[in-house]
C-alpha positions in Angstrom: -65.8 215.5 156.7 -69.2 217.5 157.1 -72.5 216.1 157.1 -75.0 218.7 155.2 -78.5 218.4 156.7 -81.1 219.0 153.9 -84.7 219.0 155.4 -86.8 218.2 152.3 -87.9 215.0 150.4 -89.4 214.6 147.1 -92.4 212.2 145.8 -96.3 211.6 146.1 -95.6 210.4 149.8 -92.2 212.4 150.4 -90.2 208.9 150.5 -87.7 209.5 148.2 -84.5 211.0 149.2 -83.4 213.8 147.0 -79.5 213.3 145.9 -77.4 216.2 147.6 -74.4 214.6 145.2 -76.0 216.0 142.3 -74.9 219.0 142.2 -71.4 217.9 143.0 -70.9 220.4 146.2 -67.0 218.7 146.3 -64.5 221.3 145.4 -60.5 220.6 144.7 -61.5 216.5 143.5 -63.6 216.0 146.4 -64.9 212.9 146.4 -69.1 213.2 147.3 -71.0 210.4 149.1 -74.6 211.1 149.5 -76.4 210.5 152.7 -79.9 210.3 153.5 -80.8 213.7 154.0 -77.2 214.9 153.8 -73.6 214.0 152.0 -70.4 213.8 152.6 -67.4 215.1 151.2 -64.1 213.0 150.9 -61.3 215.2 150.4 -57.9 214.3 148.3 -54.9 214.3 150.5 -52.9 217.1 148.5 -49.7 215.0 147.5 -48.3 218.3 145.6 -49.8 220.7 148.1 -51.9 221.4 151.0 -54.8 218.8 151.9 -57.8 219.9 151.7 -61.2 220.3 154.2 -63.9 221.8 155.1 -67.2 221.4 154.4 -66.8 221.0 150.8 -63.0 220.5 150.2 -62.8 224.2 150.0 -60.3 224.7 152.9 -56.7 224.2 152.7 -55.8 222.5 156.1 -52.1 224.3 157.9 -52.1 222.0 161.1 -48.8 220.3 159.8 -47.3 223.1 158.1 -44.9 223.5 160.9 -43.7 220.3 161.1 -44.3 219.6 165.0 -44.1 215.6 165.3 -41.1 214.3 165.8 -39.3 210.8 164.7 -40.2 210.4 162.1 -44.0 210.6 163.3 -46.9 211.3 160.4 -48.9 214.1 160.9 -52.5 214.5 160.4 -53.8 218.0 160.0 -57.4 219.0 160.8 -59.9 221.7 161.2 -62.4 222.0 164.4 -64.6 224.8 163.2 -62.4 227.2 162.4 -59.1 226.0 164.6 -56.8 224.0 162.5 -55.2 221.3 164.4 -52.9 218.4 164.1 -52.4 214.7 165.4 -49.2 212.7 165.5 -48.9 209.3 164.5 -46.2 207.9 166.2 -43.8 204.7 165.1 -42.7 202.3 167.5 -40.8 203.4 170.2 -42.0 206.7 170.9 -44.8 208.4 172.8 -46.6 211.8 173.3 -48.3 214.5 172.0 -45.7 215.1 169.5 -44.0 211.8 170.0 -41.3 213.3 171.5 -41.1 210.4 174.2 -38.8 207.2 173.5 -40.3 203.9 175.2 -37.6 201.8 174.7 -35.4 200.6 177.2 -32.8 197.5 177.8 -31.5 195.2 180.8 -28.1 194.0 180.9 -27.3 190.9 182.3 -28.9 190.1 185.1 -30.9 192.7 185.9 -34.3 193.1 185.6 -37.7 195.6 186.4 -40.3 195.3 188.9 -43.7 197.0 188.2 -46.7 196.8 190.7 -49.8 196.2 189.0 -53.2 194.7 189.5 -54.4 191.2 187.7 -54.4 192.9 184.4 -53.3 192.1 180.9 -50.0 193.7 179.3 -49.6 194.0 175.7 -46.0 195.4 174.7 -43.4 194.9 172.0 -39.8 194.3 172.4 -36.7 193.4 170.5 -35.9 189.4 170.9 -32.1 188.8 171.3 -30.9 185.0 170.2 -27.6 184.0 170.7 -26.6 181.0 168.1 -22.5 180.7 168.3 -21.4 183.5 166.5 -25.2 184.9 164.8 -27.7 187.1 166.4 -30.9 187.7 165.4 -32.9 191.0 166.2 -36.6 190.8 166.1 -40.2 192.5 166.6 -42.8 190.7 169.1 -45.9 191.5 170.6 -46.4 189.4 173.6 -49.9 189.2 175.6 -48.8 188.5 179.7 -51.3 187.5 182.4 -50.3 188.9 185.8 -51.7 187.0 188.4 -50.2 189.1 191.0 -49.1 192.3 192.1 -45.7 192.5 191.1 -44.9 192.5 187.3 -41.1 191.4 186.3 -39.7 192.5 183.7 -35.8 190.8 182.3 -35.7 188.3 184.4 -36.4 187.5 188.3 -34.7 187.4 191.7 -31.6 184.6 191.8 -34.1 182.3 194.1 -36.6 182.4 191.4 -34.4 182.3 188.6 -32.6 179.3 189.8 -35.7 177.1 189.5 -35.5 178.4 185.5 -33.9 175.8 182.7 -32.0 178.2 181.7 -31.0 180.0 184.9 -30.6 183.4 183.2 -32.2 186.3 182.3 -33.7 187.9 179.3 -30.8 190.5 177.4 -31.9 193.0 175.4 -34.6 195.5 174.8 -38.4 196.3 175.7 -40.4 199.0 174.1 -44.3 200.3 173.8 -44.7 198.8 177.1 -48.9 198.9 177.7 -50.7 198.1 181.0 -54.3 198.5 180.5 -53.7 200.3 177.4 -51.7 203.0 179.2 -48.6 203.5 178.5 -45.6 202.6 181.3 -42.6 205.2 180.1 -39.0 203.9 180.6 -38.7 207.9 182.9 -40.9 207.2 185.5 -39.0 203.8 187.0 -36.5 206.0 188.3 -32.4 204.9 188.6 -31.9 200.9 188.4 -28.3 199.8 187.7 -29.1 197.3 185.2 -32.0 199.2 183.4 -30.6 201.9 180.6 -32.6 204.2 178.3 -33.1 203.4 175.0 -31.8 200.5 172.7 -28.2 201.5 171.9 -25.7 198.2 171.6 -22.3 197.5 171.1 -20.9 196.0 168.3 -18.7 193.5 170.8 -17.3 191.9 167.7 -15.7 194.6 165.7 -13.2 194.8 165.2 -12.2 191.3 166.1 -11.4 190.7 169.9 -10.4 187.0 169.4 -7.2 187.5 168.0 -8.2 186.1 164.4 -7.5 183.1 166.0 -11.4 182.4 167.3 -15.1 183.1 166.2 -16.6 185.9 167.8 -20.5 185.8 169.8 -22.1 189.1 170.4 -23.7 188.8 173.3 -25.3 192.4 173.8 -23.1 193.7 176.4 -20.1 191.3 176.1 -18.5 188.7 173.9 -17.3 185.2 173.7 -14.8 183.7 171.7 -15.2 180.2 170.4 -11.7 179.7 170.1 -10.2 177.2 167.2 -7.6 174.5 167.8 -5.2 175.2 169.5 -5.8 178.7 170.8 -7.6 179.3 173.8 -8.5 182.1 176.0 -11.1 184.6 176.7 -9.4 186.8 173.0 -8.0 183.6 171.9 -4.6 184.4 172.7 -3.2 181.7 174.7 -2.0 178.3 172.4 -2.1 174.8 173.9 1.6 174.1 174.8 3.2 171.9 171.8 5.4 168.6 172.7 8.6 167.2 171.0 8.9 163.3 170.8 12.2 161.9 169.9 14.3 164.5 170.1 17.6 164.5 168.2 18.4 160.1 168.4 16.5 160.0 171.8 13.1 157.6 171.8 10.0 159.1 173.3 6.5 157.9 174.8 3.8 159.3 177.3 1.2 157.1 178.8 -2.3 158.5 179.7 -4.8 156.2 182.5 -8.2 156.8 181.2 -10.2 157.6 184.1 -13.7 157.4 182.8 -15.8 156.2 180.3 -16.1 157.5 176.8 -19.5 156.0 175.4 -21.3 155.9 172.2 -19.7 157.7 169.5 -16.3 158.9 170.4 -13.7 160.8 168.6 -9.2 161.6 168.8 -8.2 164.8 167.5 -4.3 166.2 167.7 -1.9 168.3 165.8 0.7 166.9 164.0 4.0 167.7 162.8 7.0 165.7 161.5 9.7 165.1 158.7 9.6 161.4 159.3 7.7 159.0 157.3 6.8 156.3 160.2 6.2 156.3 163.4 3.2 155.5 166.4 1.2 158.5 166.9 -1.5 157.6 169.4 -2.7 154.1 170.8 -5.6 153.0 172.9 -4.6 149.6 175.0 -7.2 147.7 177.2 -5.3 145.0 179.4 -1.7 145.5 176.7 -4.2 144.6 173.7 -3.8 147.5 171.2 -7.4 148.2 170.1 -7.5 151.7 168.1 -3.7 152.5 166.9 -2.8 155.5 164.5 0.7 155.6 163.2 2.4 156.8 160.2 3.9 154.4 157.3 5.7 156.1 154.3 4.3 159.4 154.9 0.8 158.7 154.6 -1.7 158.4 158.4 -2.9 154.6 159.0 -5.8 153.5 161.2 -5.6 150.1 163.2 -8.6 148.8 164.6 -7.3 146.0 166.3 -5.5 143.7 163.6 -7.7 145.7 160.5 -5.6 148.5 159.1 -6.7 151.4 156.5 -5.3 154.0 154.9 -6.7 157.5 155.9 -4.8 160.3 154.3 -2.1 161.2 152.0 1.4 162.4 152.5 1.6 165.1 155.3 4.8 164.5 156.6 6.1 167.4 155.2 7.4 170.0 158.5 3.9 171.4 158.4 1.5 171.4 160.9 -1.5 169.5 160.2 -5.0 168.8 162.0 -6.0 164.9 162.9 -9.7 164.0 163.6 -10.4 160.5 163.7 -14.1 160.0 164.9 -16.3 156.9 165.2 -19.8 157.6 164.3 -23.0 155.2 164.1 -20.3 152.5 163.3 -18.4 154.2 160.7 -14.8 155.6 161.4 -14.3 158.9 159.7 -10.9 160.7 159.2 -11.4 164.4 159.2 -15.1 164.6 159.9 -15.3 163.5 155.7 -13.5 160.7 154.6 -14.7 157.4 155.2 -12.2 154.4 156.6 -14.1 151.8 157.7 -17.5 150.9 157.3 -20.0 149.3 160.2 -19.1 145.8 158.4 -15.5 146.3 158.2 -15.1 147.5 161.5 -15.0 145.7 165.3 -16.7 147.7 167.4 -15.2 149.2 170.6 -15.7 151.2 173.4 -13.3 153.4 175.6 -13.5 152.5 178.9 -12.1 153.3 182.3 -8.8 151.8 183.0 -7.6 152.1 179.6 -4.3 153.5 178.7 -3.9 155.8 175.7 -0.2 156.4 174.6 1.5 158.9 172.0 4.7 158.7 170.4 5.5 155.3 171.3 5.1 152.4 173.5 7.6 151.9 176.8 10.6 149.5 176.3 9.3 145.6 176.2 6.8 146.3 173.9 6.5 145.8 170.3 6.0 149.3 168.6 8.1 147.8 165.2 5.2 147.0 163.6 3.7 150.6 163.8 6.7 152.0 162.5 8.6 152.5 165.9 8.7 155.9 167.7 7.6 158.9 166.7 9.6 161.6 165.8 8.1 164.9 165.7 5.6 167.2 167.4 2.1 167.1 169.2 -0.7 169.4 170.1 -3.6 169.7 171.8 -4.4 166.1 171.9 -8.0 165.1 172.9 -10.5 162.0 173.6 -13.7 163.9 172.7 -13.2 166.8 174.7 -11.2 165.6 177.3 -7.0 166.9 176.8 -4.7 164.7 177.2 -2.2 167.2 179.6 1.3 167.2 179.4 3.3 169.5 182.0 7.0 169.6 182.5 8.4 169.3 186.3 5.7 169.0 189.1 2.1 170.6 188.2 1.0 173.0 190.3 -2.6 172.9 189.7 -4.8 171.0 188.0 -5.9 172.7 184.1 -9.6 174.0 184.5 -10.9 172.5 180.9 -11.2 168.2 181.1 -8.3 166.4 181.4 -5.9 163.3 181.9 -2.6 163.9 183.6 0.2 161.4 182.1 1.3 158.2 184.5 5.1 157.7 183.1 6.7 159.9 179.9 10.3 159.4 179.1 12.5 161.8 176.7 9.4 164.4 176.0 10.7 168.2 175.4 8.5 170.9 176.4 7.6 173.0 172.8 8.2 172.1 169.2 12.0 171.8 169.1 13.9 170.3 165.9 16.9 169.1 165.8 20.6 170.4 165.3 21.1 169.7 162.2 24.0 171.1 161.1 26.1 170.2 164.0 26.9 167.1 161.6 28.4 169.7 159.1 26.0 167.7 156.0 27.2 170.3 153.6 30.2 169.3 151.0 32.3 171.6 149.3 32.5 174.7 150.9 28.2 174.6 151.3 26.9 176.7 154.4 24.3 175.2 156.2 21.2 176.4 157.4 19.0 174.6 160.0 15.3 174.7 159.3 12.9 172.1 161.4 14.1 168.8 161.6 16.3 169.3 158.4 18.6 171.6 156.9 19.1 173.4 153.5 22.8 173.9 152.1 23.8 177.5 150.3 26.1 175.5 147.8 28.7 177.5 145.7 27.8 178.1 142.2 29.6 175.4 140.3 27.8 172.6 142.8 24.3 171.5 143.7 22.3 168.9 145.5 20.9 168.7 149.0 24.8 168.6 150.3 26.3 169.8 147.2 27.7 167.0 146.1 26.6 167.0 142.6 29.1 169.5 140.6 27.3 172.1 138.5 30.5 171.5 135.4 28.8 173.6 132.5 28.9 176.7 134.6 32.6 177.3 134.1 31.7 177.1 130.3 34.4 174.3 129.8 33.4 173.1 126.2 35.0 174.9 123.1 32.8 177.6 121.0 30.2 176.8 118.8 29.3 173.6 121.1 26.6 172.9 124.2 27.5 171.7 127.9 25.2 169.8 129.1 25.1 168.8 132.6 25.1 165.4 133.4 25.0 163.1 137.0 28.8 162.7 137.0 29.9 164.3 134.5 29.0 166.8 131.4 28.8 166.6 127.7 29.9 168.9 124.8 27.2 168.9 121.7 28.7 170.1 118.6 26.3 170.4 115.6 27.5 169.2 112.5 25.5 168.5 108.9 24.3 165.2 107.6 23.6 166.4 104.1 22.5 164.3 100.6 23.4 165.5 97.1 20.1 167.5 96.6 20.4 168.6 100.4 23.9 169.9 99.7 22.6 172.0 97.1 20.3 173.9 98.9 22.8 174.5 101.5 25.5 175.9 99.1 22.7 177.8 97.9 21.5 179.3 101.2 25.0 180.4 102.1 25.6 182.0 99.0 22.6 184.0 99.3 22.8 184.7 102.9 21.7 182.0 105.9 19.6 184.8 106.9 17.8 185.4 103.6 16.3 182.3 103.5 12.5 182.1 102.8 10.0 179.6 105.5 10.4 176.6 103.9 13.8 176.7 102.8 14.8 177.8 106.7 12.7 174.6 107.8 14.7 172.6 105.5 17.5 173.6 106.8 16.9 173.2 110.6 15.0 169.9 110.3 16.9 168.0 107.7 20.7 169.0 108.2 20.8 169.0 111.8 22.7 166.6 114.1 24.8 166.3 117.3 28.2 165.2 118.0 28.1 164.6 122.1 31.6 163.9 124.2 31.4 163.6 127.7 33.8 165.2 130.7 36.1 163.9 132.3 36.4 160.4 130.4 35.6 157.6 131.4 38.2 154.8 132.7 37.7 151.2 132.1 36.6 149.1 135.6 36.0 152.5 137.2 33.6 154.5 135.3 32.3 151.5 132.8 32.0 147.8 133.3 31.5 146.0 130.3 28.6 143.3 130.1 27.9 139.7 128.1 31.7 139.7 127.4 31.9 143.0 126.1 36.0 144.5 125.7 36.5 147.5 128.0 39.5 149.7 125.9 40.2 153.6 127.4 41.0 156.1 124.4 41.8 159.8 124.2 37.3 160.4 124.7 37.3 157.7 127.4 36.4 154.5 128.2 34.4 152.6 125.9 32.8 149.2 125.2 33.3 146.8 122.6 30.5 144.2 122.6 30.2 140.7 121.4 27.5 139.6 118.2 24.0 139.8 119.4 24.8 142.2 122.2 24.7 146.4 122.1 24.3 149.4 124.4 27.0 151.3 126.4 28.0 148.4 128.3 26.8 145.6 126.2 24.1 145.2 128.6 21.2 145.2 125.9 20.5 141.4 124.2 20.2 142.4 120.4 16.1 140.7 119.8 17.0 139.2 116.4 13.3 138.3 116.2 12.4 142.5 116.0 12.4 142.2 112.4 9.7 139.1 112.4 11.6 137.0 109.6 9.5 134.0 110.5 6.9 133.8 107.5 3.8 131.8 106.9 2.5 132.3 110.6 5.9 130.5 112.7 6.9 132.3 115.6 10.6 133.7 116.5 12.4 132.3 119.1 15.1 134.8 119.9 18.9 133.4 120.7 21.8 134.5 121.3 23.1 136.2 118.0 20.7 133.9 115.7 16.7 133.5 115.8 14.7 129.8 115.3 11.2 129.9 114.0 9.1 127.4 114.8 7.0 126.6 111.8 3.5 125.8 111.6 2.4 122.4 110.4 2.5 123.0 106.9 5.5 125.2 106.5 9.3 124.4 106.6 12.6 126.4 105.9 14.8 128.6 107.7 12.2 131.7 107.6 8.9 128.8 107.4 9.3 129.6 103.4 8.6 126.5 102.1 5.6 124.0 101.9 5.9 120.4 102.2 4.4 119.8 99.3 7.4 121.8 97.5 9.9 119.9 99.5 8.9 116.5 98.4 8.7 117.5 94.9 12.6 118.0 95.3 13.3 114.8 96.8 13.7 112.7 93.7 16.3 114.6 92.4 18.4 114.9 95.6 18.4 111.1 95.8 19.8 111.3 92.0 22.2 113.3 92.2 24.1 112.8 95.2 24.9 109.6 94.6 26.2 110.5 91.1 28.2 113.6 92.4 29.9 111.1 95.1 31.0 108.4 92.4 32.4 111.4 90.6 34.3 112.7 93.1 35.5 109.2 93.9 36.6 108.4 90.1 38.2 111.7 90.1 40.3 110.6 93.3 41.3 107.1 91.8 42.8 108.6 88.7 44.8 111.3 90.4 46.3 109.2 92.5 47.5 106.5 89.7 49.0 109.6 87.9 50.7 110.8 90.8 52.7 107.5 91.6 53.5 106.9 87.6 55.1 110.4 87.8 57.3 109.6 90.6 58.1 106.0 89.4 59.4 107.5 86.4 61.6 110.5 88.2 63.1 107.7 90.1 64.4 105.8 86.9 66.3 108.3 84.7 69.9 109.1 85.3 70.3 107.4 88.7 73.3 104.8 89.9 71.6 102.0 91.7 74.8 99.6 93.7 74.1 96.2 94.3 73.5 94.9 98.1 76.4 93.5 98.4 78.1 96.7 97.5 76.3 98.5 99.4 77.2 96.2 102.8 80.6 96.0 101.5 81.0 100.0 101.9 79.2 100.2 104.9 82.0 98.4 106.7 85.3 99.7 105.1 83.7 103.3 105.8 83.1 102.7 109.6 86.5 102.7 110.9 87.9 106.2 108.8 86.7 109.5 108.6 83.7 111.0 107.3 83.6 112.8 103.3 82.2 116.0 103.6 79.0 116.1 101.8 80.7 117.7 98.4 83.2 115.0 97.8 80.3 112.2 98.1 79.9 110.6 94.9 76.2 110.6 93.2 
């Protein structure tokens, strides 16, 4: 940018300025300003090309053509008569002529810089490292420091100073563009310090993953930390919390834990879990042998016991796998896995753990009552906690105390070190030539192909393909069926299947094939072996047990049905009561109960019907009794005047006297056979 100096004015007075712009002395797009007694050019900056200067744009400026800044530095060419020259514009982080300098340097944990300076003010940038579990943030500051005496620190302090610190650490990371009365302090002129390195250059601590996939990784500059998740612990997370078998094969277990300090405020119990059995006491807090936080197991499902209140927490996890238990008690609520709510402030009693308490898991020691929580538990624990404190189980005599918070058990009885299930198969559970296999706590039979069932009890009969050709097997729980197809067919039916063989079964168009399949179609079913009466089938309500050549089968008594007569025939299903009366269902006959102004067998009739009749009932009953009654009378008379007269005709009738007479002369000989008699 030149300044032109013109020495001449115009007007009456010489007070006007005379505009040097207007004859536009800016070559190459210059941009003129005009000045008193001069102007000034403003040249483009030559995005395509060369910038331009001079005193009227008219230069092309070479200062950058060579390219000397480094880093990334911009470089500004310009022209000093007729010397083109350059300046470098460094970024952040560098220094010099050609910004070949870096400032930037880093402390490691716990080192730190010592600068000797007067009371002056220090202006420099650095990058901010903030650790936050497993995030770190990288940042930009510019801080303003007051030095109020001679020795400037720099990452953190000497240990006597630093313990008066809250946080009693030093600053990790990086400084850079370090200023002390706007000079520049250069990371080369400290010389050697153990805990001071050039540049900014960090290690990514977290990758690949040091914790084992068993932890969260923290970065923290020039190490790393794992936050290790339950139950792994370690500096790589590759130590697990030791598990513990309770009730091992048909032994009862328990391990009781003094609490030795208070537990305040909100207060939580977290374990791992793992068991095949659906009840059982997990973990109980006693004060002075009065349960007053219990958590056991009933039917599969987790309970909660606040002293005599009970809730369900969770579903069915009895299942051999391992799962995680929180139970936590927060501003009066207690939660079961940091989500679900169990009780509520009003539902709940409120308690506190306090010293002198004893916590138990798996059971309670012989005396007490543990029936009502389902008895001892049978399975394994892990990693059980009261907040943060472990509840520590060791096998033998301990040899030192764990580092993390802990309680040490006061009496255990029948506890296995590990997570060891039972023998299973010792027992020999599989049938029929099954091989057993032991998996935890249970087993699994390899049965042979014609049986199934958890110890292959159940035969598998339609694999052998017993049942003759064009039939089914069907399998059933003792037994199998056959299913043999056969045709119910009407006239018009019968038709259309002579017709659809004589044309080919296969030939047949949709709806004819539908016909076919949906209204000729039914099932024959015998069932293997038979059935024998007493064994197989008992016969109900009376029913008559007979075997035949298909097996046993029922016959029933009237009102009864069903395969073993066990079904009460509901004679009221057809509703034959009319006019609004209601069936009363017996045993092989219905009543109805009639309404007010219905009679009859079915309610049929009116009352006003049935009187109408009445009259002529009282009629003609008497009349049809006399006539019976006349009937009789003159039957009888005919009857005796027939046999009267039978008697009379062609009969010998002796006197009495005769008759005596013959009596005696007859009793002293012998007897006339019956064809010499006389008539």
């Amino acid at each position: 940018m030149l300044l032109a100096q013109l020495s001449y004015f115009t007007g009456d007075n010489c007070s006007v300025n005379v505009n040097e712009c207007e004859s536009t002395p800016c070559e190459n797009g210059g941009t003129c300003e005009d000045l008193i007694n001069a102007f000034q050019c403003s040249c483009p900056a030559g995005f395509t090309g060369l910038p331009w200067g001079g005193r009227a744009c008219d230069v092309p400026l070479t200062g950058c053509v060579s390219d000397p800044c480094q880093n990334n530095a911009t470089c500004v060419p310009s022209l000093y008569g007729d010397q083109h020259q350059h300046t470098c514009r460094c970024p952040s982080g560098f220094h010099g002529d050609t910004c070949e300098t870096s400032t930037t340097f880093s402390v490691t944990t716990g080192g730190y810089l010592v600068i000797e300076v007067p009371h002056i003010n220090i202006i420099l940038f650095f990058i901010f490292y903030f650790n936050s579990v497993d995030v770190y943030f990288i940042h930009f500051f510019m801080v303003l420091v007051l030095v109020n005496n001679n020795n400037l620190y720099l990452g953190g302090v000497p240990q006597e100073y630093l313990n008066r610190t809250t946080s009693r650490t030093g600053f990790v990371g990086c400084f850079e563009d370090l200023l002390v009365d706007s000079q520049p302090v250069l990371p080369q002129s400290f010389g050697p310090q153990p805990d001071v390195q050039m540049g900014c250059e960090k290690s990514d601590w977290c990758g690949p993953d040091p914790c084992s996939e068993s932890g969260r990784c923290v970065d923290l500059w020039s190490d790393y930390r794992c936050d290790c998740r339950r139950p792994f612990h370690g500096h790589s997370c590759s130590e697990e919390f030791t598990s513990w078998t309770f009730s091992p094969e048909r032994n009862r277990s328990f391990a009781a834990f003094p609490i030795m300090q208070q537990h305040a405020g909100d207060v939580s119990v977290s374990l791992w879990l793992k068991s095949r059995q659906l009840n059982g006491l997990v973990f109980q807090l006693q004060r002075e042998n009065q349960a007053y936080l219990t958590v056991f197991l009933k039917n599969g499902s987790l309970y909660i016991a606040i002293y005599n209140s009970i809730r369900k927490a969770s579903s069915f996890l009895t299942d051999g796998e391992k799962v995680f238990v929180a139970i936590k008690k927060e501003q009066g609520f207690i939660l079961f896995n940091q989500m679900q709510q169990v009780f509520t402030p009003r539902e709940m009693i409120g308690f506190e753990v306090e010293a002198g308490d004893v916590a138990y898991l798996g059971g309670l020691p012989e005396g007490e009552n543990g029936r009502q929580w389902g008895g001892y538990f049978k399975g394994c624990l892990q990693d059980v906690r009261i907040d943060d404190t472990q509840l520590y189980m060791y096998s033998g005599s301990i040899s030192q105390k764990p580092q993390h918070l802990s309680y040490l058990p006061r009496n255990s009885s029948n506890v296995l070190e590990g997570c060891v299930g039972d023998q299973t198969c010792k027992m020999r559970p599989c049938q029929n030539g099954g091989k057993c296999r032991v998996i935890w706590n249970d087993f699994v039979c390899s049965c042979p192909l014609n049986f199934s069932g958890k110890t292959c009890d159940t035969p598998v009969w339609c694999v052998s393909d017993p049942c003759d050709s064009g039939t089914r097997c069907v399998d059933l729980p003792d037994g199998y069926e056959c299913e043999y197809l056969r045709l119910l067919l009407s006239k018009s039916q019968s038709e259309l299947l002579t017709h659809s063989f004589k044309k080919d079964v296969l030939n047949l168009t949709e709806n004819e094939h539908l016909s076919f399949l949906v209204l000729c179609v039914s099932s024959i079913r015998w069932r293997f072996p038979p059935r024998q009466c007493d064994v197989d089938l008992q016969c109900e309500h009376g029913g008559v047990c007979t075997d035949g050549s298909w097996g046993a089968n029922c016959t029933c008594r009237p009102g009864f049905t069903g395969d073993r007569c066990e079904v009460d025939i509901d004679e009221c299903e057809s509703d034959p009561c009319r006019n609004g009366g209601t069936c009363v269902n017996r045993h092989n006959h219905y009543l109805c109960e009639c309404v007010s102004d219905f009679s009859g067998e079915d309610c049929e009739d009116t009352k006003q019907q049935q009187q109408e009749r009445v009259p002529w009932l009282m009629v003609a009953v008497p009349l049809a009794c006399l006539a019976v009654l006349l009937a009789a009378v003159v039957l009888v008379c005919l009857v005796l005047t027939a046999r009267k007269k039978r008697q009379s005709e062609g009969t010998y009738s002796p006197s009495q006297h005769e008759v005596a007479g013959a009596r005696l002369e007859m009793g002293s000989v012998l007897k006339v056979p019956p064809e010499e008699r006389l008539i």
